[in-house]
Backbone of each chain as ProteinMPNN parsed JSONL, in Angstrom:
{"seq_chain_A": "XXXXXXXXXXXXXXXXXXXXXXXXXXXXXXXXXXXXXXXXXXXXXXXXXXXXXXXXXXXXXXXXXXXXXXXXXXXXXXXXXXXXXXXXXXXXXXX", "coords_chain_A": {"N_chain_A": [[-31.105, 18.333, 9.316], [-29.581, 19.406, 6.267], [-30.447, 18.66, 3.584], [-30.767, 18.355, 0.195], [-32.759, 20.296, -1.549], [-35.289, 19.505, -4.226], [-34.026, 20.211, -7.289], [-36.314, 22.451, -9.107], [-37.124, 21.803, -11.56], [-38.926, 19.526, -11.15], [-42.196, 19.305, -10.897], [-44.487, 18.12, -10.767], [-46.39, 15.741, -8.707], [-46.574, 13.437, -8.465], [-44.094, 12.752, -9.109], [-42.461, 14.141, -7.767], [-42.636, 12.219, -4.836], [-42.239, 10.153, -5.647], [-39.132, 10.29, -6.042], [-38.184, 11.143, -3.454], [-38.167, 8.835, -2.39], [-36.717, 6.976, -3.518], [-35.047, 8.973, -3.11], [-34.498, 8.719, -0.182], [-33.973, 5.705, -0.287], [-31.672, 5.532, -1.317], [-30.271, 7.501, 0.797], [-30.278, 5.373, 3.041], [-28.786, 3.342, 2.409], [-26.343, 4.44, 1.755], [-25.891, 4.978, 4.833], [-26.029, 2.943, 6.095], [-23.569, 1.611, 4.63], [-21.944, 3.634, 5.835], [-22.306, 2.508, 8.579], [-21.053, 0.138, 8.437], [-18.355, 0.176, 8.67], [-17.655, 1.405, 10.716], [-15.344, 1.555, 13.418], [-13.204, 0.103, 11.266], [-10.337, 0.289, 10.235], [-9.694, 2.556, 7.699], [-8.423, 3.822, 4.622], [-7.594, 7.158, 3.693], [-7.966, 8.879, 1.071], [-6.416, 12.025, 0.486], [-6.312, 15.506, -0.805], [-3.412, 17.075, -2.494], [-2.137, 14.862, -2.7], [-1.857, 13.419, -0.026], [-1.931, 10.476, 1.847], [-3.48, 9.366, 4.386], [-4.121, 6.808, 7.368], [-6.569, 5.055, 9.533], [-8.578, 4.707, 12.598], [-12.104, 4.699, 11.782], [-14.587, 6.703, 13.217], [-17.46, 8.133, 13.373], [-19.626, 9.907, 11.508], [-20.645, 13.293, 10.87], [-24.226, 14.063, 10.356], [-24.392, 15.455, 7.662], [-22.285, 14.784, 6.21], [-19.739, 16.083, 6.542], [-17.764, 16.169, 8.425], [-15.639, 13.677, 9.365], [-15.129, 11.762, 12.252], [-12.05, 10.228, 13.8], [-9.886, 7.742, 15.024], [-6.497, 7.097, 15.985], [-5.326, 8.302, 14.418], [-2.256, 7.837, 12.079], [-0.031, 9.875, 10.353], [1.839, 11.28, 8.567], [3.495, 12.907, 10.254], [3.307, 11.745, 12.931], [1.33, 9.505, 15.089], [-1.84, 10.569, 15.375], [-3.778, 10.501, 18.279], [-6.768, 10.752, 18.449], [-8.69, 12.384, 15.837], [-10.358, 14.575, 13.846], [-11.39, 14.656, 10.184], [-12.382, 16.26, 7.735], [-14.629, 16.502, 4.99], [-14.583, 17.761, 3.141], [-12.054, 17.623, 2.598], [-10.712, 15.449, 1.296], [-10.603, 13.08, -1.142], [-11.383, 10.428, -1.919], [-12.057, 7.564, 0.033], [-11.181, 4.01, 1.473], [-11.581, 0.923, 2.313], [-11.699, -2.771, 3.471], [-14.047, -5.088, 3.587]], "CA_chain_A": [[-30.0, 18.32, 8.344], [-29.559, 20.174, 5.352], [-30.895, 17.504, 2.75], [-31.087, 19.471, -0.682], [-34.46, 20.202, -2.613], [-34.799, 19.124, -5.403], [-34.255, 21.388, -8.23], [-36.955, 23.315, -10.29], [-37.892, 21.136, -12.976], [-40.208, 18.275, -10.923], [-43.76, 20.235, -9.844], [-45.266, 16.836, -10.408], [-46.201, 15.189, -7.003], [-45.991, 11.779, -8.361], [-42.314, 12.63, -9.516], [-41.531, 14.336, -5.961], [-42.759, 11.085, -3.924], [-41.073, 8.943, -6.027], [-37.965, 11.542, -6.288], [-37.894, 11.323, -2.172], [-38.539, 7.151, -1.918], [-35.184, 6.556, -4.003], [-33.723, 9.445, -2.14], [-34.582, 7.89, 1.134], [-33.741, 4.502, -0.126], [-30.356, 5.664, -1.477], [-29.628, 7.797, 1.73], [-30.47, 4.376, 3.772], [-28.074, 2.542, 2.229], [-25.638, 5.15, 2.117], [-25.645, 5.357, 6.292], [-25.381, 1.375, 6.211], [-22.007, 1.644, 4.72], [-20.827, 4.422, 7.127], [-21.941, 1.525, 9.928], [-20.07, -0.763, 8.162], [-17.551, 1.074, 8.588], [-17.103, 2.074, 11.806], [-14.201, 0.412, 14.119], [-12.702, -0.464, 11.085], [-9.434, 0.629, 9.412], [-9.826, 3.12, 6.608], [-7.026, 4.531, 4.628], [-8.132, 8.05, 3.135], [-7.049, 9.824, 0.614], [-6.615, 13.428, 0.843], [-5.86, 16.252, -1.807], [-2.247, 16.939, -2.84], [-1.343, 13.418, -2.634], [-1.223, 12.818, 1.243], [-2.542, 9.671, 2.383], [-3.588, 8.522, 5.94], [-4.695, 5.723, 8.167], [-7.253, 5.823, 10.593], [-9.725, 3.739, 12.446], [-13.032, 5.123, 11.692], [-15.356, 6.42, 14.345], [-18.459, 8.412, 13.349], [-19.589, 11.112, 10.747], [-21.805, 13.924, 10.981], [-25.415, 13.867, 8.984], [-24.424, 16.38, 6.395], [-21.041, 14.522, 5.783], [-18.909, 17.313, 6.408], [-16.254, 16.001, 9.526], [-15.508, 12.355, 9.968], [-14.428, 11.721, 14.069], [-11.372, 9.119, 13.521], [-8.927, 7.817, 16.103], [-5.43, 6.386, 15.665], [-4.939, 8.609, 12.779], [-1.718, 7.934, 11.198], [0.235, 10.84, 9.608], [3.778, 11.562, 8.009], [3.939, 13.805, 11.459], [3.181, 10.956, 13.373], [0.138, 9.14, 15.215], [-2.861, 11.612, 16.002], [-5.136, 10.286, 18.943], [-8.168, 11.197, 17.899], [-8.776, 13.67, 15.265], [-11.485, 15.194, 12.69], [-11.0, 14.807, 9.277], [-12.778, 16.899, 7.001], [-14.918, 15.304, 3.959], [-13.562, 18.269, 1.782], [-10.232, 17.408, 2.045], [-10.954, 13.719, 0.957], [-11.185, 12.781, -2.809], [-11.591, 8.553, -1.689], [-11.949, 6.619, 1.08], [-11.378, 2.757, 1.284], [-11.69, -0.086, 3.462], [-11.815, -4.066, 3.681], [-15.193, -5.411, 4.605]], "C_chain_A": [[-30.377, 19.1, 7.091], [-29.662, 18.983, 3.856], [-31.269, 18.447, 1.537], [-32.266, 19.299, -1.501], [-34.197, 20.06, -3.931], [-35.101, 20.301, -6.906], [-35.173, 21.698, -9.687], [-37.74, 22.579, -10.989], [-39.098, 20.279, -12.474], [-40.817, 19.213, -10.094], [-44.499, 19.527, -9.815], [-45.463, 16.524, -9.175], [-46.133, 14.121, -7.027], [-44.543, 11.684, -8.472], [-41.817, 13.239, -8.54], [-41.705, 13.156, -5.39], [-42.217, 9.816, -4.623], [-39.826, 8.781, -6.022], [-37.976, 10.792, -4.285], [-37.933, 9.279, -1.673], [-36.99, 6.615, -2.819], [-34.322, 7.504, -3.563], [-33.268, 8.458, -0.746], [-33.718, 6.444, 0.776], [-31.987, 4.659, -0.566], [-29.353, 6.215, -0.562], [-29.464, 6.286, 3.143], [-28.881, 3.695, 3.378], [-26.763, 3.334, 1.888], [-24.6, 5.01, 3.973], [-25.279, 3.55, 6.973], [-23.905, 1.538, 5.853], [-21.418, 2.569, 5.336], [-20.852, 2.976, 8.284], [-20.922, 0.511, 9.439], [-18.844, -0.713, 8.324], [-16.933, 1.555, 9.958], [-16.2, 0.9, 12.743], [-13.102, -0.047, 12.889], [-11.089, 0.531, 10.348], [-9.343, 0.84, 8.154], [-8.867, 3.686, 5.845], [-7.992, 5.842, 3.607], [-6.853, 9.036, 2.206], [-7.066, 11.338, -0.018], [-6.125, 14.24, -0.667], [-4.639, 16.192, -1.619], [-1.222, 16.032, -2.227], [-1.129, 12.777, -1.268], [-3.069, 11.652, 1.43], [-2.472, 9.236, 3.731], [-4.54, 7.67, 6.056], [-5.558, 6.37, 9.538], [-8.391, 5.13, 11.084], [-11.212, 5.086, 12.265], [-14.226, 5.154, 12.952], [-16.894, 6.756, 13.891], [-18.672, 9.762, 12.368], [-20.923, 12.052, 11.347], [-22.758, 13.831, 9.726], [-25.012, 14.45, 7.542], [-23.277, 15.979, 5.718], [-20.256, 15.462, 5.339], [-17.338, 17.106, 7.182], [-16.627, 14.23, 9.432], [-15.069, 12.289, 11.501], [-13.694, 9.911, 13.599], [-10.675, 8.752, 14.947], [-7.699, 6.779, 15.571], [-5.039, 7.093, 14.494], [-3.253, 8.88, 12.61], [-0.925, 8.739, 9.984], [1.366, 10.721, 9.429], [4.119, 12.09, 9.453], [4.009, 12.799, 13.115], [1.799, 10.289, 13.949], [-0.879, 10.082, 16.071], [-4.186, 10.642, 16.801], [-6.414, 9.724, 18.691], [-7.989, 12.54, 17.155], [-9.747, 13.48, 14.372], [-10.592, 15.042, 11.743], [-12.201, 15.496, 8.362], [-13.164, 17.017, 6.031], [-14.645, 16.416, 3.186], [-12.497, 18.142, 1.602], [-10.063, 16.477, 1.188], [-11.371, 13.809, -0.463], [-12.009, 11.565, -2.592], [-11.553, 8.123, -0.072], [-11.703, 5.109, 0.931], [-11.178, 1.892, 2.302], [-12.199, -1.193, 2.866], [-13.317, -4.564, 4.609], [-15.303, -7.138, 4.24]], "O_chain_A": [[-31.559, 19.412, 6.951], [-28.618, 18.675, 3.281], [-32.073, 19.342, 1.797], [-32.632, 18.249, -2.029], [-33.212, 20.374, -4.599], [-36.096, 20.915, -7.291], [-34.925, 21.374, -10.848], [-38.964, 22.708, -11.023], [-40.136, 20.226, -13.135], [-40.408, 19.775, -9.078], [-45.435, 19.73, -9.041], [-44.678, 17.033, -8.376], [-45.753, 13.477, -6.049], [-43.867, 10.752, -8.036], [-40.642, 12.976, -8.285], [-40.57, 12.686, -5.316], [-41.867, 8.743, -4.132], [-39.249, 7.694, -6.006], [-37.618, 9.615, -4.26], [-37.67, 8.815, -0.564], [-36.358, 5.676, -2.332], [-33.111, 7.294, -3.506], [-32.267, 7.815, -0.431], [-32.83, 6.109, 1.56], [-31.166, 3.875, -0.091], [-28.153, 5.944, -0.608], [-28.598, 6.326, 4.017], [-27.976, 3.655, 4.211], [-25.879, 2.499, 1.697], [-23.4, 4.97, 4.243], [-24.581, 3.153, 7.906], [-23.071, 1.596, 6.756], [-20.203, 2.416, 5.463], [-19.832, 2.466, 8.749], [-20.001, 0.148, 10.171], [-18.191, -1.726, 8.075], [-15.801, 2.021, 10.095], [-16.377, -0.319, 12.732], [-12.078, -0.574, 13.325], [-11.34, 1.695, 10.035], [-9.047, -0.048, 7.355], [-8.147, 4.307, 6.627], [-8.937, 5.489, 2.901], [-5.743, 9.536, 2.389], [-7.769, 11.633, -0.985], [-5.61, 13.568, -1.561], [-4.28, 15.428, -0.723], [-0.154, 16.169, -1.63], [-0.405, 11.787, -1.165], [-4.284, 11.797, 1.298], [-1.433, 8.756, 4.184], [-5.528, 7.552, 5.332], [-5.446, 7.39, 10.218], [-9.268, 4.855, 10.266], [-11.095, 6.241, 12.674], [-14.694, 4.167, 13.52], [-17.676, 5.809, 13.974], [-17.845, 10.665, 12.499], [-21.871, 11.667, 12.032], [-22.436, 13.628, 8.555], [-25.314, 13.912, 6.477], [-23.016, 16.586, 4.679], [-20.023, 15.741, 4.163], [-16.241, 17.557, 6.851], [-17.756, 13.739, 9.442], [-14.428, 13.314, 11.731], [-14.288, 8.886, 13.265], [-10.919, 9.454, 15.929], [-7.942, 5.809, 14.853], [-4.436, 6.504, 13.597], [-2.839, 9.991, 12.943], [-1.087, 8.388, 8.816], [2.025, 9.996, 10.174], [5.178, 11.631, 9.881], [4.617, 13.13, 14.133], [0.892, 10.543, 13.157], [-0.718, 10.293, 17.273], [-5.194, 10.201, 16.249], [-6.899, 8.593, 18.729], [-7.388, 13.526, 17.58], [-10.063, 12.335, 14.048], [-9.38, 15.155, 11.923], [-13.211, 14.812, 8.527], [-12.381, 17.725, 5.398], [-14.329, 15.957, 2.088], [-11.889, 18.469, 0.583], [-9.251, 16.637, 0.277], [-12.31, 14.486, -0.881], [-13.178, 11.54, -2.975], [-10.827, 8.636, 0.78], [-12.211, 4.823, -0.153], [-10.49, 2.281, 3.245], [-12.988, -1.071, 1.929], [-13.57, -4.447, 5.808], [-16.118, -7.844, 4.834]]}, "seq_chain_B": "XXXXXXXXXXXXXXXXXXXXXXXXXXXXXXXXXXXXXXXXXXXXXXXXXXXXXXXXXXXXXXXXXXXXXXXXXXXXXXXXXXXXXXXXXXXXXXXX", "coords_chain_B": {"N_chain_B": [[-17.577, 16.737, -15.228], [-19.372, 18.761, -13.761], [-22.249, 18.792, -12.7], [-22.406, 16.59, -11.438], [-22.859, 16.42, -8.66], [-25.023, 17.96, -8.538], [-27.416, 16.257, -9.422], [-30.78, 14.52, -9.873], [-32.142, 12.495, -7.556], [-33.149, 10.149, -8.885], [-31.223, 9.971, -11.476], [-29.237, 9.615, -10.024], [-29.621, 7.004, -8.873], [-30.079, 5.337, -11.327], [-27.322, 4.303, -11.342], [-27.215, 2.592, -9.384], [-26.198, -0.824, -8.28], [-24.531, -1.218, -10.818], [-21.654, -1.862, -13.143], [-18.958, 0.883, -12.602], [-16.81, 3.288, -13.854], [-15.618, 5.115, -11.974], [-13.814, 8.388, -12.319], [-11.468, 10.681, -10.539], [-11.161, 13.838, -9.717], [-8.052, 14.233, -9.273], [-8.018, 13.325, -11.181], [-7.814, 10.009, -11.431], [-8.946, 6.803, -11.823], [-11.129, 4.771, -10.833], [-12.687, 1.483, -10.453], [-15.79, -0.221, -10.036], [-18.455, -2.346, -8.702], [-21.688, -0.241, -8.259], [-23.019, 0.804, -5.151], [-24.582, 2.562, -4.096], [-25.142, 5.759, -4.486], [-24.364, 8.571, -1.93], [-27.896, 10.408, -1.315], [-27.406, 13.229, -0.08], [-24.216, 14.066, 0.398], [-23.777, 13.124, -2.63], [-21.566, 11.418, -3.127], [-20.207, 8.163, -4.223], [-20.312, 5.063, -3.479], [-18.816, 2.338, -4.197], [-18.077, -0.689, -4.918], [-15.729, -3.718, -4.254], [-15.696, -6.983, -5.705], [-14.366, -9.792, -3.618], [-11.753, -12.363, -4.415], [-10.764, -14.185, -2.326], [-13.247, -13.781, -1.022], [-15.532, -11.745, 0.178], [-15.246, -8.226, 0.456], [-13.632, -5.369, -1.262], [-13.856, -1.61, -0.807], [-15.166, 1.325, -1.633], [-14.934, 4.906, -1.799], [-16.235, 7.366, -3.378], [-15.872, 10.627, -3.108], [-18.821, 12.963, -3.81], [-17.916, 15.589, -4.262], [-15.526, 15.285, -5.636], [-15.787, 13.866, -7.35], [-15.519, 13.714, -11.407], [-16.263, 12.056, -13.013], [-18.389, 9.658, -14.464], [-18.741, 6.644, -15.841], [-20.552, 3.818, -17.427], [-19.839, 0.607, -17.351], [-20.984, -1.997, -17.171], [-23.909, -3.244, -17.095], [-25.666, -5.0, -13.9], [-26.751, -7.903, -12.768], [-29.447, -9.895, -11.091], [-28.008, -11.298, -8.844], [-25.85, -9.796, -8.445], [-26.86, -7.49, -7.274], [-27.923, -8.509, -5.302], [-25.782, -9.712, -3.673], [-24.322, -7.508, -3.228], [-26.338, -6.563, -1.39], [-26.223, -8.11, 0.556], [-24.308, -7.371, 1.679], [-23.907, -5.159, 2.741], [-26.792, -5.097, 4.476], [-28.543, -5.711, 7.332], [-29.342, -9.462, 8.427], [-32.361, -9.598, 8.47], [-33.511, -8.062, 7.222], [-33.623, -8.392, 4.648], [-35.89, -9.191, 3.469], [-37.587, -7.186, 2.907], [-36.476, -5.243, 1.053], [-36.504, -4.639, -2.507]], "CA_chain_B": [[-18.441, 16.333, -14.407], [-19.045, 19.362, -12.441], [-22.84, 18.765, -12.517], [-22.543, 15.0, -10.716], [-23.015, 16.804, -7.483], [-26.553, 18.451, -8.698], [-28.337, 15.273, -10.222], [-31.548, 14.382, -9.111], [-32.247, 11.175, -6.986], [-33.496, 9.165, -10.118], [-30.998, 9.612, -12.348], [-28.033, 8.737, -9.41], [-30.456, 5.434, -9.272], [-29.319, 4.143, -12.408], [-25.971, 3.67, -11.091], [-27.062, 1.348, -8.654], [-26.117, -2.004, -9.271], [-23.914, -1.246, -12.32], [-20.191, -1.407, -12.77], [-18.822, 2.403, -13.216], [-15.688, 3.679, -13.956], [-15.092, 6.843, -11.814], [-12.684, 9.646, -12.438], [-12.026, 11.68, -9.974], [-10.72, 15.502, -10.041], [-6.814, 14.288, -9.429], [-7.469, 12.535, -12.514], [-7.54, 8.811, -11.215], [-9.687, 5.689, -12.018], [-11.668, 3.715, -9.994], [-13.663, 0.928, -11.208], [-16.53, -1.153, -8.809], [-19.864, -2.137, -8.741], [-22.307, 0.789, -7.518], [-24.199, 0.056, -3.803], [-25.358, 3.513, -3.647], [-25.157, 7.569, -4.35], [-25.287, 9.258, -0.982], [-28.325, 11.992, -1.853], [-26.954, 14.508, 0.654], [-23.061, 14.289, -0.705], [-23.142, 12.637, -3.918], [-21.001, 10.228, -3.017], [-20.535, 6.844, -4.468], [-19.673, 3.511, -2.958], [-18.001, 1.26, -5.138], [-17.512, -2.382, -4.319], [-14.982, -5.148, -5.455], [-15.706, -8.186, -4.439], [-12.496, -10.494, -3.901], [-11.758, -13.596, -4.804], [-10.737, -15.036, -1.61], [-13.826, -13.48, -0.108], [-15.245, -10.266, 1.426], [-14.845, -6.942, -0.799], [-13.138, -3.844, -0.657], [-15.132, -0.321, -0.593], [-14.138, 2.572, -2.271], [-15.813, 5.963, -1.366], [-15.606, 9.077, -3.737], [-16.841, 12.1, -2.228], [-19.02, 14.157, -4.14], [-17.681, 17.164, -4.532], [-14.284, 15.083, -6.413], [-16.157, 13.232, -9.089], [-15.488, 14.292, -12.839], [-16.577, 11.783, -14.604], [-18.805, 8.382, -14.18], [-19.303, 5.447, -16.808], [-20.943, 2.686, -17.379], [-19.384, -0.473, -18.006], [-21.678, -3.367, -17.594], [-24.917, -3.461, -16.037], [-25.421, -6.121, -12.848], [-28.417, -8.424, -12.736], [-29.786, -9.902, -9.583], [-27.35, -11.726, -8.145], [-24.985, -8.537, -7.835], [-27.746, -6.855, -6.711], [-28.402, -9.271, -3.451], [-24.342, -9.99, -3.05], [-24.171, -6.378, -2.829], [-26.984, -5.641, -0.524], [-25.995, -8.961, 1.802], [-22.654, -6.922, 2.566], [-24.462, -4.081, 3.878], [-27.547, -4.973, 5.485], [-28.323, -7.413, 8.351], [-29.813, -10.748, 7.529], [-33.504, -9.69, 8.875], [-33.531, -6.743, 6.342], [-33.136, -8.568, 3.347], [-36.917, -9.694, 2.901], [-38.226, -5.707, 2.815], [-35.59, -4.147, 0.367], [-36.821, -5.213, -3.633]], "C_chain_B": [[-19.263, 17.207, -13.527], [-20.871, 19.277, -11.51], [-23.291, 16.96, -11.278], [-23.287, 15.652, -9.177], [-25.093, 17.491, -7.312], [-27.589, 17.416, -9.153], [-29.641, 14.806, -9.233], [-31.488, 12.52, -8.732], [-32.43, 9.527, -8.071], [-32.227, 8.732, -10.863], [-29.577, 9.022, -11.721], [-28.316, 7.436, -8.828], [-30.274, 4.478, -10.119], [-28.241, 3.73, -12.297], [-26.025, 2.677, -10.476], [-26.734, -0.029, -9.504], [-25.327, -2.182, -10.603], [-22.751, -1.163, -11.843], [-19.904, -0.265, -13.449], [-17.392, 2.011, -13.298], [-15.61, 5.016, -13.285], [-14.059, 7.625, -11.7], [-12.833, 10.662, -11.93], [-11.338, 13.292, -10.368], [-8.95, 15.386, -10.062], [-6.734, 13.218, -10.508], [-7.002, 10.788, -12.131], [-8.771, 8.174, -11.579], [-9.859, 4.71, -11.051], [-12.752, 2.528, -10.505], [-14.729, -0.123, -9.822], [-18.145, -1.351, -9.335], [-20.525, -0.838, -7.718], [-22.916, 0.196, -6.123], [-24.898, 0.621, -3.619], [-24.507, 5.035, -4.219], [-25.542, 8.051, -3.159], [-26.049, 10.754, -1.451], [-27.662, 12.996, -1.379], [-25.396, 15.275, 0.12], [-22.897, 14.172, -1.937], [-22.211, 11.722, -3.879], [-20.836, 8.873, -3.32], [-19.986, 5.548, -4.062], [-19.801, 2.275, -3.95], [-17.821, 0.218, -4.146], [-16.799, -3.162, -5.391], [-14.979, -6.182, -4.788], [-14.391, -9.336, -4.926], [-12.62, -11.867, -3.924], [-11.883, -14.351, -3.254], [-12.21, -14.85, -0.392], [-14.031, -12.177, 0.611], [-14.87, -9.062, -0.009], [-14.131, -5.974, -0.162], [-13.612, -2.822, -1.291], [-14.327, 0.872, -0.679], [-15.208, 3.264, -2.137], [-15.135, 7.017, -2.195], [-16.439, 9.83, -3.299], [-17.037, 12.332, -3.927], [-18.761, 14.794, -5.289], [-15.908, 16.562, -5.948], [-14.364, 14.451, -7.641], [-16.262, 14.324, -9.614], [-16.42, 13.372, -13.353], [-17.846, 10.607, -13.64], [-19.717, 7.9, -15.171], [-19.704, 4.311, -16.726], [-20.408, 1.603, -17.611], [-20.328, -1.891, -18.266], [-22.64, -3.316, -16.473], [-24.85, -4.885, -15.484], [-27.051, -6.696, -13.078], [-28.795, -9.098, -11.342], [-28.973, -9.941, -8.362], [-26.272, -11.193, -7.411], [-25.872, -7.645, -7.093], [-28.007, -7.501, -5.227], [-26.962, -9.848, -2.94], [-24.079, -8.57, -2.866], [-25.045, -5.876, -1.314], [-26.806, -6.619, 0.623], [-24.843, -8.415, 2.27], [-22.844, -6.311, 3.529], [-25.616, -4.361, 4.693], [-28.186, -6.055, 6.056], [-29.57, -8.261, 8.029], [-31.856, -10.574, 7.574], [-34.626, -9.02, 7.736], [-34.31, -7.486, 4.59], [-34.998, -8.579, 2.641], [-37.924, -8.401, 2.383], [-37.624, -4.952, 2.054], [-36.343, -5.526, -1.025], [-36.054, -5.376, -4.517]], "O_chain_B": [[-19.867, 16.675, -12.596], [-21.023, 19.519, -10.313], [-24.283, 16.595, -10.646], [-24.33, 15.134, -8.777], [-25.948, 17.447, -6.428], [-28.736, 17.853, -9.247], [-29.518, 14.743, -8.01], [-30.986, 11.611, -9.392], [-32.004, 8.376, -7.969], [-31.966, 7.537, -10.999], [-28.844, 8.264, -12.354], [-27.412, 6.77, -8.323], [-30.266, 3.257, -9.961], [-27.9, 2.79, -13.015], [-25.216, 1.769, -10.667], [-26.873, -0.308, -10.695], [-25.475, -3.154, -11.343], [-22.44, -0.71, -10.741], [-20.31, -0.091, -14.599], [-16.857, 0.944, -12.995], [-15.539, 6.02, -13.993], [-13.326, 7.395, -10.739], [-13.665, 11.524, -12.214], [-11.131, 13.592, -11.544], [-8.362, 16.242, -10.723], [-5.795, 12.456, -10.738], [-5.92, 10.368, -12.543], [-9.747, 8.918, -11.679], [-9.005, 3.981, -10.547], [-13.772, 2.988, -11.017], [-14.188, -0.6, -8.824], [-18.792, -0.669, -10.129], [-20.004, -0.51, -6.652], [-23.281, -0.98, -6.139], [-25.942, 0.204, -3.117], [-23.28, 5.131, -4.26], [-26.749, 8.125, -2.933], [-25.485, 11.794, -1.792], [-27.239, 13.796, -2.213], [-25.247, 16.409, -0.335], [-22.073, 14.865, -2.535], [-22.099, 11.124, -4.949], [-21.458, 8.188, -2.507], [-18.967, 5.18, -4.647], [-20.735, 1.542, -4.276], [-17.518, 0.258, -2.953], [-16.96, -3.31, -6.602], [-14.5, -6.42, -3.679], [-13.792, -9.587, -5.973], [-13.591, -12.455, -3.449], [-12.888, -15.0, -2.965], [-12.323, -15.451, 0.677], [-13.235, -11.596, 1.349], [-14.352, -9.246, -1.111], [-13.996, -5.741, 1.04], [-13.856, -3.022, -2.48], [-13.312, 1.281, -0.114], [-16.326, 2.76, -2.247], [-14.016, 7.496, -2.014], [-17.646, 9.645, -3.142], [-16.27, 12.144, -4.871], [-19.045, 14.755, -6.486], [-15.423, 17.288, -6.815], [-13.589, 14.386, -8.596], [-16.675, 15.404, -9.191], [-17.335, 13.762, -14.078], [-18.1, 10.734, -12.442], [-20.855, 8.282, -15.447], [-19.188, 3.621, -15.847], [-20.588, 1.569, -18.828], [-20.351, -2.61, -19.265], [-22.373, -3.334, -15.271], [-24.299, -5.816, -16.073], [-28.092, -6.133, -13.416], [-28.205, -8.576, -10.396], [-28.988, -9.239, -7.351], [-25.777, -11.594, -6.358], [-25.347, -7.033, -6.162], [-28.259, -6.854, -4.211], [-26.944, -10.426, -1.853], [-23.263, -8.516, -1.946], [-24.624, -5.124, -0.435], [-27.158, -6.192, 1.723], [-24.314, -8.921, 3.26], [-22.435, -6.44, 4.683], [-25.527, -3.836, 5.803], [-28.388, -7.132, 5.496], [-30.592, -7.84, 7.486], [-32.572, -11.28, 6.863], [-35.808, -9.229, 7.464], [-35.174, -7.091, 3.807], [-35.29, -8.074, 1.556], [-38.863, -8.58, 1.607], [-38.013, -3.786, 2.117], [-36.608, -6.709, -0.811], [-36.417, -5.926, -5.557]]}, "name": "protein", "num_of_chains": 2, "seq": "XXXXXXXXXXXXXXXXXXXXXXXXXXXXXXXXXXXXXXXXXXXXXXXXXXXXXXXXXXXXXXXXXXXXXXXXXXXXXXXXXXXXXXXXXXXXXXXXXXXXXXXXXXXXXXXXXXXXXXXXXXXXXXXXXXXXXXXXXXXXXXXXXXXXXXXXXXXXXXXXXXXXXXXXXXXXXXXXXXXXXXXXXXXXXXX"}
């Protein structure tokens, strides 16, 4: 995955391994609330004001596509479909 | 905000555990306790926890935060009602 370096300023090596132990621990708990997440009914909300429904299936590492199903549109109900984490301002869901 | 997206791991650390206010790019308000910054997006997961039980989970990407304030730092007890939402009961004794 494309995990970004950290920029310029820390050449310390105590302030990189400490820098990468609150990354880690913040990407951990990050990938917990995607599981939390999955199966359940998310409503997302997209740029110029459109909102959809959608159960939640699985993202890719770099959080770039979500994989939904049942999605929910003004056009009507889409299958299965990708949604696209640039489109997305918010997400929300009931846990 | 446009730098939210560049911050290093540390300083999207202090959010944990705190209640923010975020504003995103269509100009809306969200308010929650923090659970986490994903490093890779920037992303922040907001929690509200509800009266009758159980919270609801607000996700801003990224790339749509403007703004993010502090309102009131959390002390333990938000800190371990937060992290009993997300991670399973075995967990709990290895996270600090």
């Amino acid at each position: 995955t494309t995990i970004s370096a950290s920029t310029g300023s820390e050449t310390d090596a105590g302030n990189t391994e400490e820098e990468q132990r609150l990354r880690s621990e913040l990407r951990e708990r990050f990938l917990r609330n995607l599981i939390a997440m999955t199966g359940k009914q998310v409503q997302f909300k997209l740029y110029e004001k459109v909102q959809v429904q959608a159960k939640f299936g699985a993202s890719d590492i770099d959080i770039l596509n979500f994989q939904v199903s049942d999605l929910q549109t003004p056009l009507g109900v889409q299958k299965e479909a990708l949604l696209r984490c640039q489109d997305m301002i918010s997400f929300s869901f009931d846990l | 905000m446009s730098e939210w997206c560049n911050m290093l791991p540390q300083e999207w650390y202090k959010y944990v555990n705190q209640e923010v206010k975020v504003t995103t790019r269509d100009k809306q308000q969200h308010e929650g306790w923090v659970f986490t910054v994903d490093p890779v997006s920037a992303s922040v997961v907001l929690v509200t926890f509800l009266e009758k039980g159980g919270a609801f989970v607000m996700v801003v990407l990224g790339h749509a935060v403007r703004d993010v304030q502090i309102l009131r730092g959390g002390d333990d007890e938000i800190a371990s009602r937060l992290r009993s939402l997300f991670m399973p009961a075995g967990c709990q004794a290895f996270t600090s």
